[in-house]
N, C-alpha and C positions, 0 to 999 in steps of 0.2 A: 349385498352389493357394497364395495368399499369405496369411500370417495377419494376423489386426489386432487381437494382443497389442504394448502399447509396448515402446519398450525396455527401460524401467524398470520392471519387474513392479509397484512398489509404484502404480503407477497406474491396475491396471486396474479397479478400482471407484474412479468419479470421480465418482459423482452420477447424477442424474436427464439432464444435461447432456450427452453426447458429440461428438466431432468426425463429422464426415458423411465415410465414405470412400468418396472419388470417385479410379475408375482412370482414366477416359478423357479426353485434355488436353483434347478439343474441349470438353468440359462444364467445366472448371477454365478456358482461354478466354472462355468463353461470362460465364461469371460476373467474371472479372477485367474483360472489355470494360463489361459491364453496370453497374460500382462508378463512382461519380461521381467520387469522389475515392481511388482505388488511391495503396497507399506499399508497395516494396520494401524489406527492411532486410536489409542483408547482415551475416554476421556472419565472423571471422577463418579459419574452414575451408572458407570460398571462394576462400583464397590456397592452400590446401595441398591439396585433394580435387581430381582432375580421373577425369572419365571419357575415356579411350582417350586420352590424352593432351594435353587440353583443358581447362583451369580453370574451376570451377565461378562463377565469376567471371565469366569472359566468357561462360557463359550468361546469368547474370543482367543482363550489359550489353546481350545482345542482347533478353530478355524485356522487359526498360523499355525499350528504346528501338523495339520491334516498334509501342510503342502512346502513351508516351511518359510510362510511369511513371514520379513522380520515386524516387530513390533514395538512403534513411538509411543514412551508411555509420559501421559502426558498430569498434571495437577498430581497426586499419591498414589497413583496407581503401582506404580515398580515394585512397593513393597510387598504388596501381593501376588504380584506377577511372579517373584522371586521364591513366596512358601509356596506357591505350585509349581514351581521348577523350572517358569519360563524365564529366560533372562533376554530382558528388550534391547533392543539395538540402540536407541537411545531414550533418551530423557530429557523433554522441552515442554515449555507450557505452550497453550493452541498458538498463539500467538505468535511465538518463535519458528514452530514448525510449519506455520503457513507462510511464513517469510520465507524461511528458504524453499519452499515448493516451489515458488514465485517464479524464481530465480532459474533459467532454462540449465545456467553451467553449473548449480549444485552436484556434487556429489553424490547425495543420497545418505542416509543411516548409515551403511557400511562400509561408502568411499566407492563405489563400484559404478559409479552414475544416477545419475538424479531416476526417480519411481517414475511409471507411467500410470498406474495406477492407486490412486490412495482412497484408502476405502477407510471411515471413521465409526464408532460405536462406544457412546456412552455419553454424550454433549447436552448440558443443557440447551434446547432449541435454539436459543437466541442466537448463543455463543455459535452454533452447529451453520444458521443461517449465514451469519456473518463470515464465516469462516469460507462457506461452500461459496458466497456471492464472490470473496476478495478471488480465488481460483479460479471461480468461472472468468470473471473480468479480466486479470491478471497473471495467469498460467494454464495458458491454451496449448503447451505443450504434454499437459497431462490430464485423466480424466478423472473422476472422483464418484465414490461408489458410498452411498450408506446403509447402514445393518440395522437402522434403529426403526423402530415401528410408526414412524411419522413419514409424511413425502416433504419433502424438499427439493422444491424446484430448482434450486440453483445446483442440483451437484447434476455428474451426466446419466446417471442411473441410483433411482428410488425405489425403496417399497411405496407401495399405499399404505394409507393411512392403516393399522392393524389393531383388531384386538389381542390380547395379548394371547390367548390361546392358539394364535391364527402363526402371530410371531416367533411362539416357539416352534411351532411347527416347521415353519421356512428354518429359522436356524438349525435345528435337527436334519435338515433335511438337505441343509446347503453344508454341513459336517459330514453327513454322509456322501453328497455330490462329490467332495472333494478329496475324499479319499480314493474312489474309487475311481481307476484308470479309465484315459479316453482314447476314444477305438481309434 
């Protein structure tokens, strides 16, 4: 059984508000397909995490590119984004890119209007809490999805807590959700 206490003890009274924990990829597909305008943001322990000897990196190249999310590369990530052939929509540290999320009249990465969906993987927690809190509080025009193996309350849909065997499983599984057409 997995529990869905956060990392971070100090967070688990967060308000009236919590994240919605979803195990199954097809339903986390389901809703990524269904977002008009999806933003991936990678953050720097997508260069150093790999499950069975795979960078978490190169899942994330394969989840944008399954569907053809653009992708915010955030801390050094772009230069590896770039030898696997992905090239991100922009380049901003978390910081900057939660700013303008904020913001209802942003643009967006491509100029085409601000995401409705931002979905993050690769955050040291803290940084990842703090991030998901300022959105929750402060840009209720969009909803925030994470890919990392921890739950966080503050985004609007979380894994549980995963072991990492469990975690690659969903990302394999939410790669293949997303390729394949819905009825």
């Amino acid at each position: 059984m997995t529990t869905t206490l956060p990392y971070h003890r100090v967070n688990v009274l967060t308000g009236t508000k919590a994240a919605r924990i979803i195990e199954d990829a097809g339903e986390y597909a389901h809703l990524i397909k269904r977002a008009r305008r999806p933003l991936l943001v990678l953050g720097a322990r997508t260069l150093t995490m790999s499950l069975d000897g795979r960078l978490l990196i190169e899942y994330a190249a394969d989840i944008a590119s399954a569907i053809g999310i653009p992708i915010c590369a955030t801390a050094h990530t772009k230069k590896k984004l770039l030898e696997l052939g992905v090239e991100p929509a922009s380049s901003y540290d978390i910081t900057e890119i939660v700013n303008h999320l904020k913001d209802p009249e942003w643009r967006g990465v491509k100029k085409e209007g601000n995401h409705d969906l931002v979905m993050f993987l690769g955050f040291r927690t803290d940084f990842g809490e703090q991030a998901l809190s300022t959105l929750k509080h402060y840009a209720q025009h969009l909803k925030t999805m994470t890919l990392c193996k921890y739950y966080y309350p503050h985004a609007s849909y979380s894994l549980p807590n995963l072991k990492d065997e469990k975690w690659k499983e969903f990302l394999d599984n939410l790669i293949t959700n997303l390729k394949e057409k819905e009825a």
